[in-house]
N, CA, C, O and CB atoms as a CASP TS submission, in Angstrom:
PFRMAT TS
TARGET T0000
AUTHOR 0000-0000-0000
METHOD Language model
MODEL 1
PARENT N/A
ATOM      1  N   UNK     1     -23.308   6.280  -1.692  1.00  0.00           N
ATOM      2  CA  UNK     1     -22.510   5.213  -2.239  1.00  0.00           C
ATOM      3  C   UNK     1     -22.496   4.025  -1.282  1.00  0.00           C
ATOM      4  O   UNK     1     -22.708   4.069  -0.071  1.00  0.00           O
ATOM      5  CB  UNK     1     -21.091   5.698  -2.523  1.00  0.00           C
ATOM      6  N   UNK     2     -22.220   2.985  -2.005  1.00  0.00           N
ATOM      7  CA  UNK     2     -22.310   1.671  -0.781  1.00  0.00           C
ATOM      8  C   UNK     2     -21.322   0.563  -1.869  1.00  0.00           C
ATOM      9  O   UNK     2     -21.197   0.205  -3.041  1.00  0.00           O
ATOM     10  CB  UNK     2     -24.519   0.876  -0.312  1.00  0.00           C
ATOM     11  N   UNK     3     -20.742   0.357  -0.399  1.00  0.00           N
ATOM     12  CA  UNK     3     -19.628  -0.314  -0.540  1.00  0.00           C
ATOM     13  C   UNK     3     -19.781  -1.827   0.353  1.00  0.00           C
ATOM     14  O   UNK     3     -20.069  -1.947   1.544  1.00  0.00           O
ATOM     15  CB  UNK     3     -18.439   0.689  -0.059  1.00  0.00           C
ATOM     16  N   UNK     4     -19.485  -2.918  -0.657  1.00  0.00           N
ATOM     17  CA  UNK     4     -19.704  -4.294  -0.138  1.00  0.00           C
ATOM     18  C   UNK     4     -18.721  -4.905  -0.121  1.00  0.00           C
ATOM     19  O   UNK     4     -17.668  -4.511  -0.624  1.00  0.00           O
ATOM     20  CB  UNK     4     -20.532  -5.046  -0.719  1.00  0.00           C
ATOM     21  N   UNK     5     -18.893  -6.072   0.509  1.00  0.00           N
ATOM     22  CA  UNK     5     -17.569  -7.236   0.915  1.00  0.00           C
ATOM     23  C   UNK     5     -16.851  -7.307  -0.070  1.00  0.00           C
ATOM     24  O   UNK     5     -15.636  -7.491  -0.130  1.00  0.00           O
ATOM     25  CB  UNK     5     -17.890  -8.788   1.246  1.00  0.00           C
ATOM     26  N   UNK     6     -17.767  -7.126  -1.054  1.00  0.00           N
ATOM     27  CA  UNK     6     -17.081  -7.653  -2.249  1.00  0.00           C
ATOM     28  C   UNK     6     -15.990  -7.042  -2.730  1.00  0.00           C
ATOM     29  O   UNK     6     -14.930  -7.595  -3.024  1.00  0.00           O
ATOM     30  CB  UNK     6     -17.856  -7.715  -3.247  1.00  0.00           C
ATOM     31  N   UNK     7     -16.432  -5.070  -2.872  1.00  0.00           N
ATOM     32  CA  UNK     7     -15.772  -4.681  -3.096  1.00  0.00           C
ATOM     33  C   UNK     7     -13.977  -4.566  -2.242  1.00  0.00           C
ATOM     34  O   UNK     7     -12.843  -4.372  -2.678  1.00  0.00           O
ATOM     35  CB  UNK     7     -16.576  -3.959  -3.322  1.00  0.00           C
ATOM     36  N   UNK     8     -14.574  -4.814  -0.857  1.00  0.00           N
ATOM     37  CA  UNK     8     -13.516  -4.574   0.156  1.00  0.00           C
ATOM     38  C   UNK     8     -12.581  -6.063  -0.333  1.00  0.00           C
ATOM     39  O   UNK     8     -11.354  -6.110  -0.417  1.00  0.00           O
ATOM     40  CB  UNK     8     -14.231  -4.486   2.046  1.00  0.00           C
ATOM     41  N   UNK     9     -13.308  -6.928  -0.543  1.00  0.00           N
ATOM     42  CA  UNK     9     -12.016  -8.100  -0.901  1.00  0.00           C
ATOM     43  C   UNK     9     -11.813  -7.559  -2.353  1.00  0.00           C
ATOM     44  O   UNK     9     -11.273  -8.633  -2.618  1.00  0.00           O
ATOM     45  CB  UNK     9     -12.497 -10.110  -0.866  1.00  0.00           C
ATOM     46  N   UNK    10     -11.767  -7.079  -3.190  1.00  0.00           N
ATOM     47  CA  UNK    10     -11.613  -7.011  -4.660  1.00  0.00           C
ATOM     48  C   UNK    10     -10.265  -5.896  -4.149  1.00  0.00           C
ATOM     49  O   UNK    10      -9.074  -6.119  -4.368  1.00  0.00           O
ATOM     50  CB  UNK    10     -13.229  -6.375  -5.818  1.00  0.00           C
ATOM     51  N   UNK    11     -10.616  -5.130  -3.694  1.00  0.00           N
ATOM     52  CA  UNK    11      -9.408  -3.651  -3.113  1.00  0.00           C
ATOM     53  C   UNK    11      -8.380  -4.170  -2.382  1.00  0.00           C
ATOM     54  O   UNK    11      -7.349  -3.548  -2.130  1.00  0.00           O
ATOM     55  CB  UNK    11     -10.082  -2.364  -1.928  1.00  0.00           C
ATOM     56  N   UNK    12      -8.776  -6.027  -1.797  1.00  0.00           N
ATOM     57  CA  UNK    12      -7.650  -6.571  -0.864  1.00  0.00           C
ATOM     58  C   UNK    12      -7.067  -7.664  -2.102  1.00  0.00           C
ATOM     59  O   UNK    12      -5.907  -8.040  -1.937  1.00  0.00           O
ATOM     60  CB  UNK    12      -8.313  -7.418   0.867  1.00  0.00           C
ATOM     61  N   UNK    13      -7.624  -8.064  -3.027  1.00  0.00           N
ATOM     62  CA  UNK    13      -6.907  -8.359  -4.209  1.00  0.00           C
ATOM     63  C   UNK    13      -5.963  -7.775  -4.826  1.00  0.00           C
ATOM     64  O   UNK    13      -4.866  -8.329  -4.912  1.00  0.00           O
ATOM     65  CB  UNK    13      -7.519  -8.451  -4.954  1.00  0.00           C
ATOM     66  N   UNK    14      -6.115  -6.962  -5.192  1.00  0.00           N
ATOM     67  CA  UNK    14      -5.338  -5.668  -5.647  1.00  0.00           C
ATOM     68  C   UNK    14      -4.233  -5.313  -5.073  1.00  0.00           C
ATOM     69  O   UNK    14      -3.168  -4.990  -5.599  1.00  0.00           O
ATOM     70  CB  UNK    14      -6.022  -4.572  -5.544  1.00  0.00           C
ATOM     71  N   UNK    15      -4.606  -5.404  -3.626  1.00  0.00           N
ATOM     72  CA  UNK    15      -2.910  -4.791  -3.152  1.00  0.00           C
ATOM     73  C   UNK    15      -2.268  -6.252  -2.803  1.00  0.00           C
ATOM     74  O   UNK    15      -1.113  -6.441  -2.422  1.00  0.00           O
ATOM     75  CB  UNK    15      -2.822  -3.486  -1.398  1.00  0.00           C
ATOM     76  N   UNK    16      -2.850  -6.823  -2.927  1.00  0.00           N
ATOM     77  CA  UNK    16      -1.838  -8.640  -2.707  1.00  0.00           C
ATOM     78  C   UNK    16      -0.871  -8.513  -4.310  1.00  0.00           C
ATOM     79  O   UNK    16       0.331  -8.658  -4.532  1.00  0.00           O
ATOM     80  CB  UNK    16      -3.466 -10.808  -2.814  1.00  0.00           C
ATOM     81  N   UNK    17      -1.753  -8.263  -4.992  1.00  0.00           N
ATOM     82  CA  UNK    17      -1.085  -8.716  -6.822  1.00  0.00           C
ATOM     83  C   UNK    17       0.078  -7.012  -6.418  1.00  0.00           C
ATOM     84  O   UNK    17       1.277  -7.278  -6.335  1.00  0.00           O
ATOM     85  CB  UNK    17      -3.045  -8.498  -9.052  1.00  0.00           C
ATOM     86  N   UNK    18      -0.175  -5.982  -6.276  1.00  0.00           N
ATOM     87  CA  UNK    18       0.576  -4.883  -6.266  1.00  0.00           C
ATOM     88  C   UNK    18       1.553  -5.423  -5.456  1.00  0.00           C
ATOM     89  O   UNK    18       2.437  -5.938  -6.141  1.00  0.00           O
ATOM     90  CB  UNK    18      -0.047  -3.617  -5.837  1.00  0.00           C
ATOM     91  N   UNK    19       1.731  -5.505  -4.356  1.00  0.00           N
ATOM     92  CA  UNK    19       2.505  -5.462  -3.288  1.00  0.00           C
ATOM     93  C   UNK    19       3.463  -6.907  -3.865  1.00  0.00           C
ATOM     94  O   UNK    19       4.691  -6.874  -3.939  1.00  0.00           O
ATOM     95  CB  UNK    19       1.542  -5.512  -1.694  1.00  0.00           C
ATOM     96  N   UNK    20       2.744  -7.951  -4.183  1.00  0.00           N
ATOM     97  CA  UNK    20       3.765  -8.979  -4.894  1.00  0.00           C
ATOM     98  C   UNK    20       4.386  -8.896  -5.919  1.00  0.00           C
ATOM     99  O   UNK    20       4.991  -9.949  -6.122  1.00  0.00           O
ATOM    100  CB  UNK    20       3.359  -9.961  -5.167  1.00  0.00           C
ATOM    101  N   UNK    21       4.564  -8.088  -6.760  1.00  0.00           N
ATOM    102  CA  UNK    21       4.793  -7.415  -8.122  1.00  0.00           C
ATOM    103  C   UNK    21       6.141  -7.292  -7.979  1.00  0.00           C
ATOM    104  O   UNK    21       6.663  -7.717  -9.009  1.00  0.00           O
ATOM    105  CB  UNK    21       4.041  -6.009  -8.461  1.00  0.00           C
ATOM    106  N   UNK    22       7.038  -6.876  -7.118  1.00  0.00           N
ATOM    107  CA  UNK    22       8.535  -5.820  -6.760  1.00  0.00           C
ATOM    108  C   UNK    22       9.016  -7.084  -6.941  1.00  0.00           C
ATOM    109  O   UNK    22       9.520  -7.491  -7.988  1.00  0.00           O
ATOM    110  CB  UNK    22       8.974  -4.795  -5.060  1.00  0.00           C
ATOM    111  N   UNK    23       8.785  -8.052  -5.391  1.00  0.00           N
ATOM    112  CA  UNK    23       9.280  -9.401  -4.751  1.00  0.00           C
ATOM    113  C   UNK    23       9.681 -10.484  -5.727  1.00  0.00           C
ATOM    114  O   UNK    23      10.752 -11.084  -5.814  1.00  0.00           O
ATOM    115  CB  UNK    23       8.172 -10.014  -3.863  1.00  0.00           C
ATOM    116  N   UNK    24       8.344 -10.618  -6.592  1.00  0.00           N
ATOM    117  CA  UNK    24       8.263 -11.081  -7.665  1.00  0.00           C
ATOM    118  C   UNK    24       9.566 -11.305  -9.560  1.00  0.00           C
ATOM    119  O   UNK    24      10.052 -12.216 -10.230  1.00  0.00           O
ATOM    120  CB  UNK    24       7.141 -10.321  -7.612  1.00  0.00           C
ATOM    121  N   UNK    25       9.509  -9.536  -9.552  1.00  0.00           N
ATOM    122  CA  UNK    25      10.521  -9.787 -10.686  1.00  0.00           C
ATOM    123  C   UNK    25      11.469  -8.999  -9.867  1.00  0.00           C
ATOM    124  O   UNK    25      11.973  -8.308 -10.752  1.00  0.00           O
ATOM    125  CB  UNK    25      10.182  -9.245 -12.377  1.00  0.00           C
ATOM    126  N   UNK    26      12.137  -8.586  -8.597  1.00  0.00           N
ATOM    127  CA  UNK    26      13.441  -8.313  -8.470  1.00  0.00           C
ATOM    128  C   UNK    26      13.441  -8.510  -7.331  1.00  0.00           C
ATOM    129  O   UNK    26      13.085  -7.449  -6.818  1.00  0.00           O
ATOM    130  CB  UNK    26      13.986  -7.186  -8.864  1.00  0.00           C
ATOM    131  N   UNK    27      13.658  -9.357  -6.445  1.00  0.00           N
ATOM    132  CA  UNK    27      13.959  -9.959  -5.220  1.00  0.00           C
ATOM    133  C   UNK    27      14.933  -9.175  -4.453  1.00  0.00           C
ATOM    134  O   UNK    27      14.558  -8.518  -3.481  1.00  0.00           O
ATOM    135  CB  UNK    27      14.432 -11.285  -5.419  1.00  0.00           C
ATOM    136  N   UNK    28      15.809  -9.193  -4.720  1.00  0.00           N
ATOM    137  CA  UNK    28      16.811  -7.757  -4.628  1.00  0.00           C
ATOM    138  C   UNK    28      16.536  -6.563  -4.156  1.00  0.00           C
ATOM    139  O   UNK    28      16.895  -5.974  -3.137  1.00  0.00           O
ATOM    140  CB  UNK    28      17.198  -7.296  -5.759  1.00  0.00           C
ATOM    141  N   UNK    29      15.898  -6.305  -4.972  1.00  0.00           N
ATOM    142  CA  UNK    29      15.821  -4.783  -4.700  1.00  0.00           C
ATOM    143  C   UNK    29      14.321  -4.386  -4.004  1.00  0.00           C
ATOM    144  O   UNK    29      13.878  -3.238  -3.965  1.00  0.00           O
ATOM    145  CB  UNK    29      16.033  -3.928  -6.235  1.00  0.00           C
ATOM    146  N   UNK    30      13.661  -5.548  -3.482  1.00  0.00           N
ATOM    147  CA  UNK    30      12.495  -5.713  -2.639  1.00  0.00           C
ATOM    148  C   UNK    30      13.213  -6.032  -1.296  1.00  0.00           C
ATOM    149  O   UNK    30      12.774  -5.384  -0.346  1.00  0.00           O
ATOM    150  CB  UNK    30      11.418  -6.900  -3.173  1.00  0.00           C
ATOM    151  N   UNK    31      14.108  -6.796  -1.051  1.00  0.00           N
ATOM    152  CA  UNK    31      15.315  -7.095   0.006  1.00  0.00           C
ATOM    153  C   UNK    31      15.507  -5.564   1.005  1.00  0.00           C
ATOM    154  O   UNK    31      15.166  -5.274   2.152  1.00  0.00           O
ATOM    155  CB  UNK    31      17.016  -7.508  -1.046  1.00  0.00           C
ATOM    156  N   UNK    32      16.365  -4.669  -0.312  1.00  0.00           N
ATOM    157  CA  UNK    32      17.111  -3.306  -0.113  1.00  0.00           C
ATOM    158  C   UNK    32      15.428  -2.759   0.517  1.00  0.00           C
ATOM    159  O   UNK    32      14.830  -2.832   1.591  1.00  0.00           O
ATOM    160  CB  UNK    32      18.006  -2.358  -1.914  1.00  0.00           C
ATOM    161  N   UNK    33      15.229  -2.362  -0.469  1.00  0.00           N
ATOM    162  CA  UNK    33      13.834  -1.579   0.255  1.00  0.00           C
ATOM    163  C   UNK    33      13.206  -2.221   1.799  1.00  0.00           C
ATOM    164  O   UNK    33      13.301  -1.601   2.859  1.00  0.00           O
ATOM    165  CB  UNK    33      12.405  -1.777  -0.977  1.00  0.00           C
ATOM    166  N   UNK    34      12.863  -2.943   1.723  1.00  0.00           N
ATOM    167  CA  UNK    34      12.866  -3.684   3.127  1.00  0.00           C
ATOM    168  C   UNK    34      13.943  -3.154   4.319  1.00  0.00           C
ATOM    169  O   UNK    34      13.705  -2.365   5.233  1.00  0.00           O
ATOM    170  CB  UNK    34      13.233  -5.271   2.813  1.00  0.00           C
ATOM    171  N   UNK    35      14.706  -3.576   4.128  1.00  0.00           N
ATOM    172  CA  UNK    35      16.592  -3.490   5.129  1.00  0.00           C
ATOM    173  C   UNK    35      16.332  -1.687   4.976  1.00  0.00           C
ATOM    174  O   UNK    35      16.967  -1.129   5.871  1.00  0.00           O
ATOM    175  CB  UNK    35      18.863  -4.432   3.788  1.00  0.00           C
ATOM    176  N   UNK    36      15.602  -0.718   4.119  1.00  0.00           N
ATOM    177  CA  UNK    36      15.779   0.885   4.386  1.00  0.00           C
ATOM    178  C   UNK    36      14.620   0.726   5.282  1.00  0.00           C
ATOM    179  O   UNK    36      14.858   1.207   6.391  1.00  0.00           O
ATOM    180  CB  UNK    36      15.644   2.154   2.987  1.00  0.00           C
ATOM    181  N   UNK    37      13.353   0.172   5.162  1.00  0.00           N
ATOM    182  CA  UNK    37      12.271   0.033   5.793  1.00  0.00           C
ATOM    183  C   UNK    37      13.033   0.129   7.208  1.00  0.00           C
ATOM    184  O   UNK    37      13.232   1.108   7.928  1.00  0.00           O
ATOM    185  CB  UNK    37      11.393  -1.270   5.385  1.00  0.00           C
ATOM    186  N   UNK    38      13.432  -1.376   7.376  1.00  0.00           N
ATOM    187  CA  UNK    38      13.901  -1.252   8.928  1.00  0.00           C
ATOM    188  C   UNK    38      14.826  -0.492   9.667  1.00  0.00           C
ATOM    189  O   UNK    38      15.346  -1.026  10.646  1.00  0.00           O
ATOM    190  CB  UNK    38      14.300  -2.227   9.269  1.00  0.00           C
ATOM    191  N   UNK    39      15.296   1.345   9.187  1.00  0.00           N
ATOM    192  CA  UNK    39      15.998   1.635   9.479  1.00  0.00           C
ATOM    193  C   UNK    39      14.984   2.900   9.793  1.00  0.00           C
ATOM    194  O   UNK    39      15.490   3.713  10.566  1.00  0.00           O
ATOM    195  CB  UNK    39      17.109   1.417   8.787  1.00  0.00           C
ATOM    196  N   UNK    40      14.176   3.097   9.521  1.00  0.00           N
ATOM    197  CA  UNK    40      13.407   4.609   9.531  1.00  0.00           C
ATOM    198  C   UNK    40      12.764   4.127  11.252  1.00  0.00           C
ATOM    199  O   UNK    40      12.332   3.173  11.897  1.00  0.00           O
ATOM    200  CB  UNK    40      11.799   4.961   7.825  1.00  0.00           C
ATOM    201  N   UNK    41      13.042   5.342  11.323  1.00  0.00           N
ATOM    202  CA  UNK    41      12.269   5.671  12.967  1.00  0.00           C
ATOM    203  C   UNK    41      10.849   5.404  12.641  1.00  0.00           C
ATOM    204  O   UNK    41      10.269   5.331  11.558  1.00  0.00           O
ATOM    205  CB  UNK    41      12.405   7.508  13.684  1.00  0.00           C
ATOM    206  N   UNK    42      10.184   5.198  14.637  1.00  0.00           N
ATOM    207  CA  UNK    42       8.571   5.323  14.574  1.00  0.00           C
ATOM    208  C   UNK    42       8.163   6.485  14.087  1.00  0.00           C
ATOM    209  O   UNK    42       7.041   6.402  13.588  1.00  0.00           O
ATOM    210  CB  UNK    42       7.868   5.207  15.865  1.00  0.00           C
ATOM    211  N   UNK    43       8.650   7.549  14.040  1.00  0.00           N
ATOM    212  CA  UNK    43       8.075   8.639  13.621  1.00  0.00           C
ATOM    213  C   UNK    43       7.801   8.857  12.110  1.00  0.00           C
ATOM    214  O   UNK    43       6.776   9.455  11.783  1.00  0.00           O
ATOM    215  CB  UNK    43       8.802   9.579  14.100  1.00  0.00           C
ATOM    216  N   UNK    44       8.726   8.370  11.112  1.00  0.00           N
ATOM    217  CA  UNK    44       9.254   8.891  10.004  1.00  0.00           C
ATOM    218  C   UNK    44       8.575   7.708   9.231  1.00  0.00           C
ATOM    219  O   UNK    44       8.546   7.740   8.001  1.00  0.00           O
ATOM    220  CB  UNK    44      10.920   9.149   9.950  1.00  0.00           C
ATOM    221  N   UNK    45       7.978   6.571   9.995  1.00  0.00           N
ATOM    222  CA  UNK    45       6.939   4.887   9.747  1.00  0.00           C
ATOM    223  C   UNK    45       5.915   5.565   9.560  1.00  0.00           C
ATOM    224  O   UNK    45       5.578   5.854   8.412  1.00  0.00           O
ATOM    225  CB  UNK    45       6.621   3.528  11.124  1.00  0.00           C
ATOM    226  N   UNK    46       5.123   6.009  10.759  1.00  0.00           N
ATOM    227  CA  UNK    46       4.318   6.913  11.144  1.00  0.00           C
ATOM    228  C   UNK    46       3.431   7.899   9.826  1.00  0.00           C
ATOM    229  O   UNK    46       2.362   7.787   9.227  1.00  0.00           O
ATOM    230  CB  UNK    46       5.256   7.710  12.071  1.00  0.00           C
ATOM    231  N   UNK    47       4.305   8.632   9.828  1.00  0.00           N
ATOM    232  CA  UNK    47       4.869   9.522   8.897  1.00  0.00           C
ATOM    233  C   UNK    47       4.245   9.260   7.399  1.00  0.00           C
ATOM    234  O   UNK    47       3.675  10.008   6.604  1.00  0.00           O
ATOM    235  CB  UNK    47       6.447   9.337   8.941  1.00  0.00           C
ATOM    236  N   UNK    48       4.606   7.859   7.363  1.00  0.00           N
ATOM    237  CA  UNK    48       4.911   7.134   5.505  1.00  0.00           C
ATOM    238  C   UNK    48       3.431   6.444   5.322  1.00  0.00           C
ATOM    239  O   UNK    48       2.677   6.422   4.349  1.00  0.00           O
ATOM    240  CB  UNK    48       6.555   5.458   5.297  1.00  0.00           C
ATOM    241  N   UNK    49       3.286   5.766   6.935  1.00  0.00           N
ATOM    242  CA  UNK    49       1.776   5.135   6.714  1.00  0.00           C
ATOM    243  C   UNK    49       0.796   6.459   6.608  1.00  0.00           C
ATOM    244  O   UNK    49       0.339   6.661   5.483  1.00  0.00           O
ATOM    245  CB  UNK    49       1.239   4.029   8.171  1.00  0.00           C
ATOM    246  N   UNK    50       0.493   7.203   7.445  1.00  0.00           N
ATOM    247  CA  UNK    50      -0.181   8.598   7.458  1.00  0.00           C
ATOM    248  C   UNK    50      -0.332   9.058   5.726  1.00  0.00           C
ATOM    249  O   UNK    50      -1.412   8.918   5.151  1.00  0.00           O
ATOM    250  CB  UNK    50       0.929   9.823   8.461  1.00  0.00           C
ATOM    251  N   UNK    51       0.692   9.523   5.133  1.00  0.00           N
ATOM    252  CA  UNK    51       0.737   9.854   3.624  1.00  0.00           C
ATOM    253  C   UNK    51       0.235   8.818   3.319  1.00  0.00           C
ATOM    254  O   UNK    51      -0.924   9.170   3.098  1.00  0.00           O
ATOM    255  CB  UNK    51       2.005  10.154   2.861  1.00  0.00           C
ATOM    256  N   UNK    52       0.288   7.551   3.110  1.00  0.00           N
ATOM    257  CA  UNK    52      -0.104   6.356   2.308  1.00  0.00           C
ATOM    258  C   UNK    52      -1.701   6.409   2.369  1.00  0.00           C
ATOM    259  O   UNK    52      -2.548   6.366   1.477  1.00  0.00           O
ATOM    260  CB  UNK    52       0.555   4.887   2.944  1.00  0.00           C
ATOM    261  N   UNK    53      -1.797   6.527   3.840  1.00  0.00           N
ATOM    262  CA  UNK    53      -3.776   6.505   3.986  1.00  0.00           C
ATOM    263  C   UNK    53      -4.227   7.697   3.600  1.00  0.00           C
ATOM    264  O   UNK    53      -5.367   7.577   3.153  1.00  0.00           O
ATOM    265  CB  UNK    53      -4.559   6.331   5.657  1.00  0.00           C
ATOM    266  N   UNK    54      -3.869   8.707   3.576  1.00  0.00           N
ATOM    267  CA  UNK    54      -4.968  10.075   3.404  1.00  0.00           C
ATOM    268  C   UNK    54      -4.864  10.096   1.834  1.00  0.00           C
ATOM    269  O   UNK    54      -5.904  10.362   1.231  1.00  0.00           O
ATOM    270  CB  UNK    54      -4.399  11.857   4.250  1.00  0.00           C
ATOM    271  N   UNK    55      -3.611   9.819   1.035  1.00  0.00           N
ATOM    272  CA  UNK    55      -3.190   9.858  -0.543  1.00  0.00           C
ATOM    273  C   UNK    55      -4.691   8.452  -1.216  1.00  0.00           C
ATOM    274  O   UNK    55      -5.746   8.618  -1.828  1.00  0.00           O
ATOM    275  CB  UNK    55      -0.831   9.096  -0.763  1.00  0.00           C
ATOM    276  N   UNK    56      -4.053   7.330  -0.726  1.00  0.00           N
ATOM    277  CA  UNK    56      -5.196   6.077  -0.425  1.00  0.00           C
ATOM    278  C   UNK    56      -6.996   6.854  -0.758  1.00  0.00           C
ATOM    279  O   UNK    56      -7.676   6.827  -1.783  1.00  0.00           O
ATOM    280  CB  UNK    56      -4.978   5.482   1.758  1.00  0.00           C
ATOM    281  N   UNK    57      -7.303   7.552   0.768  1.00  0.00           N
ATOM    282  CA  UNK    57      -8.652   7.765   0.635  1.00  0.00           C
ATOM    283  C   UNK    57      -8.943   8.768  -0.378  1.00  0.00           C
ATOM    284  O   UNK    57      -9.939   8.478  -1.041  1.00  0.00           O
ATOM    285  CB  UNK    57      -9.213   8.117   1.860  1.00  0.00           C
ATOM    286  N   UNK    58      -8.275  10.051  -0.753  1.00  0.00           N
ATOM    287  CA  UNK    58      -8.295  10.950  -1.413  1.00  0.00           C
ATOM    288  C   UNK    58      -8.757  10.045  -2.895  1.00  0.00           C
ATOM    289  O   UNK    58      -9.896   9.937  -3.348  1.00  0.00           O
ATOM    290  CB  UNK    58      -6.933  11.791  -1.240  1.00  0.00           C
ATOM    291  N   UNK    59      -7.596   9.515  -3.400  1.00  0.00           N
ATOM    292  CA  UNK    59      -7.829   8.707  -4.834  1.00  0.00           C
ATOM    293  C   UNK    59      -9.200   7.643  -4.949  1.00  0.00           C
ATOM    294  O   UNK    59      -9.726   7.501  -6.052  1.00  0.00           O
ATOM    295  CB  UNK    59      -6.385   7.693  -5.085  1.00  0.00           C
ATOM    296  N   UNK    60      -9.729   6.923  -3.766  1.00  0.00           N
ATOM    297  CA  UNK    60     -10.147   6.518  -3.274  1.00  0.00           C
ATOM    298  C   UNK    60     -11.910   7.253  -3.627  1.00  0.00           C
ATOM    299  O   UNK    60     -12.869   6.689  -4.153  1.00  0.00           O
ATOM    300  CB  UNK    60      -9.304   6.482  -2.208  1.00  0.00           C
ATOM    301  N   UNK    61     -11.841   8.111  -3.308  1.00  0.00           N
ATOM    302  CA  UNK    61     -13.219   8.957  -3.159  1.00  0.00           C
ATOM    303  C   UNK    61     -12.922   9.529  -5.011  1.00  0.00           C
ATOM    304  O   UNK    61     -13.676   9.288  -5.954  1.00  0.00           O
ATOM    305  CB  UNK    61     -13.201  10.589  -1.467  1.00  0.00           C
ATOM    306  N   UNK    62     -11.654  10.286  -5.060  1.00  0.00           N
ATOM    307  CA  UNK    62     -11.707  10.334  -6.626  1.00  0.00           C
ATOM    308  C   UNK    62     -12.598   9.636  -7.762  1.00  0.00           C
ATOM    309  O   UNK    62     -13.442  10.069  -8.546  1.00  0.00           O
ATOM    310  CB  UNK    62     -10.587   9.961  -6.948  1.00  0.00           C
ATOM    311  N   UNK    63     -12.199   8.714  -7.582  1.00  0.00           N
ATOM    312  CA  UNK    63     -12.357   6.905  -8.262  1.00  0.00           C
ATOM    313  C   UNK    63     -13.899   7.036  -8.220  1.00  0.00           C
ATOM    314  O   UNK    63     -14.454   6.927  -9.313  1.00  0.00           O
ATOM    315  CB  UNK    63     -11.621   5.193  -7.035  1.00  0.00           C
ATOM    316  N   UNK    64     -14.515   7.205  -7.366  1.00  0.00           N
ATOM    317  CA  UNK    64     -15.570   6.591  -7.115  1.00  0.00           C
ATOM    318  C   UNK    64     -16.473   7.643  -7.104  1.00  0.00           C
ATOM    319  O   UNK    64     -17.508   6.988  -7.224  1.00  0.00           O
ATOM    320  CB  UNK    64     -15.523   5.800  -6.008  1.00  0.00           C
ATOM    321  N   UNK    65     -16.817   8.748  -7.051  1.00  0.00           N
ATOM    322  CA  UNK    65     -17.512   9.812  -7.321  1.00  0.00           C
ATOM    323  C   UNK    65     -17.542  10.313  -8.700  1.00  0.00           C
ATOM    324  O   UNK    65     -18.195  11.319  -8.976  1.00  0.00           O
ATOM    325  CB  UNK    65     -17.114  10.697  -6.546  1.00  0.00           C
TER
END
């Protein structure tokens, strides 16, 4: 498989429109989530990014095979 710029900016599209989505129609409750964000330890950050990337590559290779 081969993977190009293109695709890597198209996958960095994607999480710009995702990630702006919350902020977008509830400001609020993108706020709250944030303010819990800054309350979790390095470990338990750690922790959330770790699940996020291995869940990420797993679906990732799914998708594409």
């Amino acid at each position: 498989m081969h993977f190009g710029w293109s695709d890597l900016l198209s996958a960095l599209a994607l999480l710009l429109v995702l990630e702006g989505i919350t902020p977008f129609l509830n400001p609020a409750a993108a706020r709250r989530a944030l303010e819990r964000l800054m309350q979790l330890g390095d470990r338990e950050l750690r922790t959330a990014g770790l699940v996020f990337m291995v869940t990420g590559v797993v679906l990732l290779f799914a998708v594409r095979s």
